[in-house]
N, C-alpha and C positions, 0 to 999 in steps of 0.2 A: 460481546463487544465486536467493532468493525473491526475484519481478519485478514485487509487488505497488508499488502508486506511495505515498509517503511525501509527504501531502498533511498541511497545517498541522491537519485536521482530525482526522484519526490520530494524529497527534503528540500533539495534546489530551485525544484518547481513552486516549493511554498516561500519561496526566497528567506531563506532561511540560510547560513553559513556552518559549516561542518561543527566549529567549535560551540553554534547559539544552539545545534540540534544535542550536541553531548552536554549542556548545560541543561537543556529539556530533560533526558537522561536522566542525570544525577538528582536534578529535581524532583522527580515523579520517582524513581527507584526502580524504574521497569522501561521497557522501551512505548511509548505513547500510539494509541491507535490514528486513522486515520483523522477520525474528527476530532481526537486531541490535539493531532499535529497541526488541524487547520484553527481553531482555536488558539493554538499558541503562534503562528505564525501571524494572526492580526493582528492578536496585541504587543507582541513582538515588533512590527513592521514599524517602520518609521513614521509613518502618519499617524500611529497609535500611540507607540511608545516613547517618541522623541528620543529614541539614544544617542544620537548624534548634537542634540540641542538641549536637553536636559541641565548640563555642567554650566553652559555661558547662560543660559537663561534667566537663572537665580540669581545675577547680576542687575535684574531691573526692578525698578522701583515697583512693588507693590501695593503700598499702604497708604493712606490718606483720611485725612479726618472726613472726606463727602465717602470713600469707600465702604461701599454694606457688605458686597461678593466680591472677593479678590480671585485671581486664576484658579483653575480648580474646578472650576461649575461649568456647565453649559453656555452661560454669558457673564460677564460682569457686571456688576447691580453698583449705582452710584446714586446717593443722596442727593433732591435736587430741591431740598427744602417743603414746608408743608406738609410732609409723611407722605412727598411723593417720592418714588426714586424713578430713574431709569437701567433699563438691563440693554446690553450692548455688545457686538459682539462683529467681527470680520474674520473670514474664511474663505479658502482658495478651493477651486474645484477647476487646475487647470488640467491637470493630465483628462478628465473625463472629457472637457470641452475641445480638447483636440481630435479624441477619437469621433467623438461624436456631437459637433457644437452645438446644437438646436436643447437636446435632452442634459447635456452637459452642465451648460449654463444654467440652463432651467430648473434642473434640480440642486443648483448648488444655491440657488434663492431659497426654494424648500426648505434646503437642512438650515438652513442660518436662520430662517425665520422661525424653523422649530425650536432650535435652540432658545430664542429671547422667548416663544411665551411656556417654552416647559418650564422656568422663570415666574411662571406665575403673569407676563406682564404682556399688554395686548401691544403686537407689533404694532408700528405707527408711522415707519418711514425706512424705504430700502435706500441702498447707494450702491455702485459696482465701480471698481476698478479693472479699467481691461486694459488689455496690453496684446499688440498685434504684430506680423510683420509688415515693412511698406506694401501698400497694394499695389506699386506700379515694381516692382520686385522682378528681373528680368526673370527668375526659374521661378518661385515659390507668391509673383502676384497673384496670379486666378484662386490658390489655394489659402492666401491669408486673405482673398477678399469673400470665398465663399464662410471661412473660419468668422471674420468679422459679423456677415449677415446674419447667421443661424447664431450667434452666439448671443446680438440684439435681441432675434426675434424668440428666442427662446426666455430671457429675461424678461422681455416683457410681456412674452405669453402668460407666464407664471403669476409676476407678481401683478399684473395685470386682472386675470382670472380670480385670483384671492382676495383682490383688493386692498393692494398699501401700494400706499402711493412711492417710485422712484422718483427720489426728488432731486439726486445728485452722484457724482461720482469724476472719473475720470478716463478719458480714452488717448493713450500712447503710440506711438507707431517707430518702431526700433530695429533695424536687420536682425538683431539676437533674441527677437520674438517671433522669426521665420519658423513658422511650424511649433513654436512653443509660445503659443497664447496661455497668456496670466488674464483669469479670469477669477477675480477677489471677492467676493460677494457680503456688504454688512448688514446689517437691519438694528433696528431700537426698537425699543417698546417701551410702557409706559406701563408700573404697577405702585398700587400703596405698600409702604414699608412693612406693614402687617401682613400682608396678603403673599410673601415672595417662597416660591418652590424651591428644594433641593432635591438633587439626585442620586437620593439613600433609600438603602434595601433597608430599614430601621425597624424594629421590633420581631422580635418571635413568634413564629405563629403567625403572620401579617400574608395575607394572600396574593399574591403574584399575579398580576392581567393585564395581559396582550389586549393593545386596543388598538382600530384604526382599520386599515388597507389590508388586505390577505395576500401571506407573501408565497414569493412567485421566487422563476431563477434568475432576474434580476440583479445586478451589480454584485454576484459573487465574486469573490475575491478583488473587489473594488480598492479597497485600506489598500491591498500589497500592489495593488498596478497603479496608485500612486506613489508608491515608494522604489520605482523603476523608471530607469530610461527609459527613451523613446527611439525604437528601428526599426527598420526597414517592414517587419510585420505587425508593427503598431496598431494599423486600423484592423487587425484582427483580433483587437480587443474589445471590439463591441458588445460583447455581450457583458461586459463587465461594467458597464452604463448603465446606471438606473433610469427608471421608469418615470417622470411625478404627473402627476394628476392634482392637479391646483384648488380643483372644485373639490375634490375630498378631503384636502389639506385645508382650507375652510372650515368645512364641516367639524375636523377632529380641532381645529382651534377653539372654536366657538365651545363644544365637546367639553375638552379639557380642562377650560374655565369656569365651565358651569360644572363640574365636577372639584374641581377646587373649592370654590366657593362652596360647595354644598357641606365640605370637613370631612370627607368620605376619606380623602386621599392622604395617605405618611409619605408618598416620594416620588417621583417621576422623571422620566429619562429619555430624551430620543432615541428611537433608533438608526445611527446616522451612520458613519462611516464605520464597520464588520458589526450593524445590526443588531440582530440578538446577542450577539456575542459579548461588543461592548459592552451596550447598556448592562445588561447584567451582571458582569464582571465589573465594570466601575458601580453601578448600584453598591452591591455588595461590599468591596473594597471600601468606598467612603465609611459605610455604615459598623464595618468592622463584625458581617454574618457570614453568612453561608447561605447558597438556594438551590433549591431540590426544583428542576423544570420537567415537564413530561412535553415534549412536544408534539404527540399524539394530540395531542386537545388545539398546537395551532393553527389558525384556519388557515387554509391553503387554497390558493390559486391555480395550480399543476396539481396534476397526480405523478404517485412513485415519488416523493422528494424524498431526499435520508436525512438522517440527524446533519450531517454534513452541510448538505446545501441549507437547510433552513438556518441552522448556525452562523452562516455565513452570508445567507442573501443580503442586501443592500435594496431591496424592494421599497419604497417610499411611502411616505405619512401611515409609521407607526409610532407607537410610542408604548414603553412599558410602564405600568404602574404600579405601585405596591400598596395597597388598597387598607384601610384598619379594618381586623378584623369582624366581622356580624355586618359590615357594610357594602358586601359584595354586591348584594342585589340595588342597591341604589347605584351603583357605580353601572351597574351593566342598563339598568331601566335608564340614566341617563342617556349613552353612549347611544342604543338603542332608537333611542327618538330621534338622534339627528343621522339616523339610517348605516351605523359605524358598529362592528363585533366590537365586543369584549368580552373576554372570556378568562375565565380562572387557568393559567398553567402553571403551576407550582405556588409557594411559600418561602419564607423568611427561616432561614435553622439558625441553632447554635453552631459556631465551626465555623472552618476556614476553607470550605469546600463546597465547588461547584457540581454538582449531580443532576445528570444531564438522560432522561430515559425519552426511550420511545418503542411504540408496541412492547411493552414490555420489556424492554431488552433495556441497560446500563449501558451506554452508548460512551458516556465520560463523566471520568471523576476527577476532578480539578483540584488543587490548589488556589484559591481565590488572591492572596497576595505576591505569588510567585508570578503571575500573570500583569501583574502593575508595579510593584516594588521590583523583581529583580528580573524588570525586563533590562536587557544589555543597557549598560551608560557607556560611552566610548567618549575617549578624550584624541577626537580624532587628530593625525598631524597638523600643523599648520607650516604653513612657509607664503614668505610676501610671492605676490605675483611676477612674473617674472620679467612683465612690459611697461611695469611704473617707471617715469623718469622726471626727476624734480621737474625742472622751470623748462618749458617749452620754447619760450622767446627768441633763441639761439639757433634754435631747427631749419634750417632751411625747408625742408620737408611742410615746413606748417607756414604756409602759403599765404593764411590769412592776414600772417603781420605784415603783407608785402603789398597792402590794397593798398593803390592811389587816395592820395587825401582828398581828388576832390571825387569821390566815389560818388554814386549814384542814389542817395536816400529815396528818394521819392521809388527808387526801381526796386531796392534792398526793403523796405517795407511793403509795399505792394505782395513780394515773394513769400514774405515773412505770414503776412497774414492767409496768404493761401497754403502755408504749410499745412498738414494733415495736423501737427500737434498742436498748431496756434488756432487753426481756422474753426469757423464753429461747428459743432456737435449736436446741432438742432435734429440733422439727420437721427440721431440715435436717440435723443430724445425724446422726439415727438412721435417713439413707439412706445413711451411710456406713460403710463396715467402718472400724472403728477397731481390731480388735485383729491384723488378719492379721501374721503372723510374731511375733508373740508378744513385741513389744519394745516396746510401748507400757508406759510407768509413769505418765502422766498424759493422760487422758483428754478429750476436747473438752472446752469450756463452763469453763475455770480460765484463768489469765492469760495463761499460755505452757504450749503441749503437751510431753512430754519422749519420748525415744526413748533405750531403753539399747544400749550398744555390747555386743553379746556379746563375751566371753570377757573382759573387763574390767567394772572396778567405774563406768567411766564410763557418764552419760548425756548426751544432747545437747536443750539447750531450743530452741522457738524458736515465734516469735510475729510476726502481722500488724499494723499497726497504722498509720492513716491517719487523723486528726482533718480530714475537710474543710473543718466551717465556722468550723476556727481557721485554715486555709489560706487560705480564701478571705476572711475578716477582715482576715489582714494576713501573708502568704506567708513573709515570714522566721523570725519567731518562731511561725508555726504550723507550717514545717518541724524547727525546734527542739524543739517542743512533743512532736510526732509521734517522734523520734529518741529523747526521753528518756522518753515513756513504752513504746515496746517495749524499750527496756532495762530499766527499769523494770522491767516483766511480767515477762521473764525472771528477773531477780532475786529476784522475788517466788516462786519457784519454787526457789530455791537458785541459781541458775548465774552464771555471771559472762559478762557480754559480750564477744563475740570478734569476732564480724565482721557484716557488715550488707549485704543487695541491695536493692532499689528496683525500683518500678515508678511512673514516671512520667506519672500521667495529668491529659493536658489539652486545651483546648480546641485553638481553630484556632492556629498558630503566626503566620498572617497579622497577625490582631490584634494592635496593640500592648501593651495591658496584660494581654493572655494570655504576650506574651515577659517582661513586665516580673516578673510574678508566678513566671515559673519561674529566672528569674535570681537572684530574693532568693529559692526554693526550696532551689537547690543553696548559695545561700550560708550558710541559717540549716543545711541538714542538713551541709556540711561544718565549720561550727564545733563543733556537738553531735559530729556523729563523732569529733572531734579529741577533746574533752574526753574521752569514753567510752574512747577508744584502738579505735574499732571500725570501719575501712576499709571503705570499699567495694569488694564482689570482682564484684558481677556485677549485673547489672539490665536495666530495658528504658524508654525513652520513649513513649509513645501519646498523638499529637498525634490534632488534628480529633477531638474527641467532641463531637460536636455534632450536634441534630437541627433541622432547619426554622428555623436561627439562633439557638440557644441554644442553650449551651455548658454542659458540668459544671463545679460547684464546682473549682478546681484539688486536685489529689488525688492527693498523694503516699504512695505503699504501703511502708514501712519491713518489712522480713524481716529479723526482728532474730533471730542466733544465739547460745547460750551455751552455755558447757562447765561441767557437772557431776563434779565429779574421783571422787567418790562418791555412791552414788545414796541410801547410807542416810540422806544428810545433804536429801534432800528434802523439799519444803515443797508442802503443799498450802493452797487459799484455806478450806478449811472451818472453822469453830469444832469444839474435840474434846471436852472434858470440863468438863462443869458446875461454877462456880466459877474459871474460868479467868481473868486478869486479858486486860482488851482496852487497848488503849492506840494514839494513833495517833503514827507519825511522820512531820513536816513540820509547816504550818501552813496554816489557813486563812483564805481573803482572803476579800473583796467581789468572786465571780466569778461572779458570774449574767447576764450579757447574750449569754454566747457559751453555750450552756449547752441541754441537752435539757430543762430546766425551764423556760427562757424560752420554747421551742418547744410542748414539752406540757403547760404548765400555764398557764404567761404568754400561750400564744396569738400569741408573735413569731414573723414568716415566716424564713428562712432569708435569701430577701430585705434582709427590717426588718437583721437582725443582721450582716451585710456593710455593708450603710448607715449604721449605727449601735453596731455592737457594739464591745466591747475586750474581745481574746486577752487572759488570764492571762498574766503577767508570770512568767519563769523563769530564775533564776538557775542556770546551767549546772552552777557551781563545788557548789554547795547541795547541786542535787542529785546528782552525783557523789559527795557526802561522806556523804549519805543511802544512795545506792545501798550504799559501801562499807561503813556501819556494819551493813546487812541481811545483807552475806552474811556480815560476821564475825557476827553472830549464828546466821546458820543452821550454818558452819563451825562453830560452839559446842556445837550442836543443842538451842540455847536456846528455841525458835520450836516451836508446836503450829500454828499458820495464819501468813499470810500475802496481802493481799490488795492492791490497787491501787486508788485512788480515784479513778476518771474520771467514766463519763459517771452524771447522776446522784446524781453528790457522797457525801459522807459517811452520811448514811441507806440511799444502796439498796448503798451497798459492805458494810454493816455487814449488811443484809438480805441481801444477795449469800452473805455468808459464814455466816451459820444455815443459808440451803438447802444447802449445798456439804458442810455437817455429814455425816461419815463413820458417823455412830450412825442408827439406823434411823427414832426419834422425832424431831418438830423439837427442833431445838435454839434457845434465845434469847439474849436478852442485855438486859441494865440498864445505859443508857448516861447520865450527868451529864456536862452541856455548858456551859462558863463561856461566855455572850456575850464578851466582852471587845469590846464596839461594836457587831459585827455584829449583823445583822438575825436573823432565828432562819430564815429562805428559804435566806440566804446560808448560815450555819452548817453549815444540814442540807443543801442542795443544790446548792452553789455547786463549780463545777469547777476548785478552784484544782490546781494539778501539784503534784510531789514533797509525795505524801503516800503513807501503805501503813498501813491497820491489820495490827495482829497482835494474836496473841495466845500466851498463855506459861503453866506452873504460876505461883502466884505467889510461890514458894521462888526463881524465878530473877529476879523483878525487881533486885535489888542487881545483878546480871553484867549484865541488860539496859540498864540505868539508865545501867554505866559505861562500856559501849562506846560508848550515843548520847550523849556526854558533848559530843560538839559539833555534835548535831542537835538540831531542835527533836524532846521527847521528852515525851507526854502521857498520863498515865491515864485513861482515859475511861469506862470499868463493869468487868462482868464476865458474863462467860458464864453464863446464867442457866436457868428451864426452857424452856416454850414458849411464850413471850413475847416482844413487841419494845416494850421503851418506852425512852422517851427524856425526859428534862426537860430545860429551859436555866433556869439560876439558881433552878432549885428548879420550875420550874414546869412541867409533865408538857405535852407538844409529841406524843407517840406514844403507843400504847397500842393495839396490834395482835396478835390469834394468826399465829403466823407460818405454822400451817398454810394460813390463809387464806391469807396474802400470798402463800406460794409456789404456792397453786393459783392466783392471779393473773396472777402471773410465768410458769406456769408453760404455761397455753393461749389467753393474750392472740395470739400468734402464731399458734398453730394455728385459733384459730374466725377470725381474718381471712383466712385461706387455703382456709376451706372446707373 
């Protein structure tokens, strides 16, 4: 065995705590070698083991009658009718994309998309949510706008290279992403109900094979440096960034599949975050065996590696397999042809032990459930935050109740639309292939992307969607907030909500009101879930985002999915034909302190509005009843657009949806807006939830009119030429060419990027 000495300082190094290294200890009965101790410290770590998220997590809804795969697997698999399903899944890969954006991001496509087809199920659509600091940032611009570039271009090198199409996602711009870029990565895929993988070491005697990439020293100790802050020698953690190679990740797709199908294969596993290590230890664990590896036989990229680093590399597009026995050689003659090893290293045993040789030598004997069962659970402290304060209205401090009534709309929207978070996103888009395989029916830049199922009239929606500084306001209702508008979007698209993944990102789990905040997280998104009927099948935690002691917004990533039973019935957010009636449904509040207008026109910090702000107020049941009456209208095909009212409020959704116009000239609109109290700030810009313009002929208002019979249901203009105006109580507030506005919207982004 490795006769390196296991000093308190090592221990440290494997971040590992005095008390988790004497629980190793007492586990094992002896003091653990060097690549036992690195072994137990991935799956130990907080990306591996969730000790920290474990306890509150069990609080969300898993189950569902469309539910095949619920958490637990590599993706989650959901029924989408006809013995098709879909497998699904979102994951964060920000600590790597900081040290090193380009490979960072790039490979956090890889892993996600390995995930959905070791599933058995052929990828068919990416999405990323990212999250930046401001680029014009007086110390940390040049560094969040170089972090921005390479974190694009590496995404869409990848999925680009591979070929699936990025159809959609979201891009944020927040001080508390200065140097702590959130970089969420989803993917779907598409498999028959028959056909779907799991990742079990299953049967005795079943032969163990490394397939794929030859590993290298690549993303060692990867799992544990994202379960650490970020200092001062952070970018000296490059070497702990993996590699991907997209063209060989390809190859091993295609590979895998055809190896599935062939029946050669009992189980399969990525190797994704601590690698071999992983995989084989959750293999096993599910299966309830034991496996004997020799890693002598894995093929390697370096020479000199030890048990140690191959344990641990993070090296890209592997995958382990566990092969039925006498089927070896078919598994390797496939692999083989598409220019990829596979090789037999070890078998399936009786036991609960991992036996680990190389050159002859017993390198590690494991414990296989000690390493997943009794990795640490902590019920960390919590305590409220210490900057919340009810109602803001009274602050002198919060400036923005103090604007002149007859403020300047025409100036405050113009601004609004060139924010970085309003403005468009074309720039980052059009580095990505959006149409490969030819199944895209809606396009980036709309509420939720859609993907059609060939050979059927179904499509599938789905959408990002993370409101931080209602999170970080007040965590319950900003996880509600968050849940009900990516259902929302989807809906707004035609589809009806089916199932939901997450990515959870947050600061240190040490801190008390970083635990407190994610406890009323899961608890606002398991109420929303419930109302929606929309489960959670799959997702990821990402503790410690933090640099130099300051932490991100808390920031929950909702991958909200919907099924389109026909695609002819879809809805896009454009305005279609002049004369059209526009009408909005929901209502609106006095919701301007949590708000990108408080931030871009008001001049409130992000800061100010945690200290001082109030989330919009959302009544679940509401909008649930709103959601419902949208898709019986789209089910009608009463509905020409469709659009969602977030960030921005009522004016830039209204302006949103002239640009989105499917006709070649702009298209406008005449909007009449009854104050009924409000401010004319609030009316036009204010972020109340459960709202969605549309618009219709206006032969169909009487059928519109009776289905939102118990929604709030409002006329508000008509589709007009190439004009945006708008009055309150008669009195003209807009008065804009919308050509302008949209060249506003439209390179506000791009000249900040250079």
């Amino acid at each position: 065995m490795n006769e390196t000495a296991i000093t308190p300082e090592v221990v440290e190094q494997h971040g590992l705590s005095p008390a988790e290294y004497e629980k190793i200890v007492t586990i094992m009965g002896r003091e653990p070698n060097l690549t036992e101790l690195g072994v137990f410290s991935v799956m130990w770590s907080e990306h591996c083991s969730y000790k920290s998220s474990r306890v509150h997590l069990k609080r969300l809804p898993t189950r569902g009658p469309r539910v095949i795969v619920p958490p637990g697997e590599n993706a989650g698999v959901v029924d989408i009718g006809d013995d098709w399903c879909v497998a699904f899944k979102v994951e964060s890969h920000n600590h790597p994309s900081f040290i090193e954006p380009f490979q960072g991001a790039a490979t956090g496509v890889g892993g996600i998309l390995r995930d959905v087809f070791t599933m058995g199920a052929r990828p068919v659509a990416a999405m990323n949510s990212l999250r930046f600091g401001p680029l014009d940032h007086p110390k940390h611009g040049n560094r969040n706008r170089s972090i921005l570039k390479g974190c694009v271009e590496g995404i869409g090198h990848y999925g680009n290279c591979f070929g699936v199409p990025t159809i959609g996602g979201e891009v944020v711009f927040d001080e508390s992403y200065s140097l702590n870029p959130l970089v969420n990565a989803f993917a779907l895929g598409i498999v028959r109900k028959d056909q779907i993988f799991f990742g079990k070491a299953s049967g005795v005697g079943n032969p163990v094979m490394y397939v794929g990439a030859k590993t290298g020293r690549d993303g060692i100790h990867g799992a544990t440096m994202a379960s650490a802050e970020f200092d001062d020698e952070a970018l000296e953690k490059r070497p702990t960034v993996q590699v991907g190679d997209p063209f060989l990740e390809k190859l091993l797709l295609e590979a895998c599949l055809e190896a599935m199908r062939s029946g050669a294969i009992e189980g399969i596993q990525d190797m994704g975050a601590a690698g071999l290590t992983s995989s084989s230890v959750e293999m096993a664990a599910r299966a309830g065996t034991g496996l004997e590896l020799d890693l002598t036989l894995v093929p390697q990229r370096e020479t000199g590696m030890t048990a140690y680093e191959m344990m641990l590399s993070e090296s890209q597009e592997r995958m382990l397999i566990v092969a039925r026995k006498g089927r070896e050689k078919e598994v390797v003659e496939i692999f083989n042809k598409w220019d990829l090893d596979a090789v037999v290293i070890g078998k399936v045993v009786e036991g609960d032990r991992l036996k680990i040789m190389h050159n002859g030598v017993l390198e590690a004997d494991l414990p296989v459930m000690a390493l997943t069962d009794e990795a640490p659970k902590y019920e960390r402290p919590m305590a409220d935050s210490k900057l919340q304060i009810p109602d803001p209205r009274s602050e002198d401090k919060f400036g923005i109740w103090n604007l002149e009534s007859e403020f300047d709309a025409n100036a405050a929207l113009r601004k609004l639309l060139a924010s970085p978070n309003i403005a468009s996103k074309h720039w980052v888009y059009e580095q990505y292939d959006t149409m490969v395989r030819t199944n895209t029916a809606v396009l980036p830049g709309a509420d939720a992307a859609v993907i059609r199922v060939k050979e059927t009239r179904r499509a599938i929606a789905m959408c990002l969607d993370g409101p931080g500084r209602f999170v970080g306001v007040n965590p319950k209702e900003g996880a509600k907030l968050a849940v009900a508008e990516a259902a929302r979007n989807v809906v707004c698209v035609g589809a009806k909500p089916i199932a939901v993944t997450n990515c959870l990102n947050f600061a240190s789990p040490e801190r008390p009101e970083v635990m407190r905040s994610f406890s009323d997280v899961i608890d606002g998104m398991a109420e929303a879930c419930e109302m929606f009927e929309t489960p959670v099948v799959s997702g990821n935690v990402s503790f410690y985002n933090e640099t130099e002691g300051r932490g991100i917004l808390p920031t929950p990533t909702i991958g909200m999915v919907g099924l389109i039973d026909d695609t002819r019935k879809l809805i896009t957010q454009g305005f279609k034909n002049e004369g059209d009636v526009i009408a909005l449904l929901g209502m609106t509040g006095d919701d301007l302190s949590v708000s990108e207008f408080a931030y871009s026109v008001g001049g409130i910090s992000t800061d100010e509005m945690i200290s001082y702000g109030r989330v919009p107020a959302i009544d679940l049941a509401a909008e649930r009843k709103l959601q419902d009456a949208l898709l019986a209208m789209a089910d009608a095909e009463l509905l020409n657009s469709a659009h969602d009212c977030s960030e921005g409020g009522l004016a830039v959704a209204i302006a949103e949806s002239c640009f989105s116009s499917l006709n070649r000239e702009a298209v406008g609109a005449t909007i009449e807006l009854s104050s009924e109290g409000l401010s004319a700030e609030s009316l036009l810009f204010g972020e109340s939830p459960s709202r969605v313009v549309v618009s219709f002929a206006p032969e169909n208002l009487d059928a519109i009119a009776k289905i939102a019979k118990d929604v709030p249901f409002t006329v508000i203009g008509t589709v007009s030429d190439d004009v945006f105006n708008v009055s309150i109580d008669g009195v003209a507030k807009i008065g804009e060419p919308v050509a302008e506005l949209e060249a506003i919207w439209e390179s506000s982004l791009a000249a900040k990027l250079g």
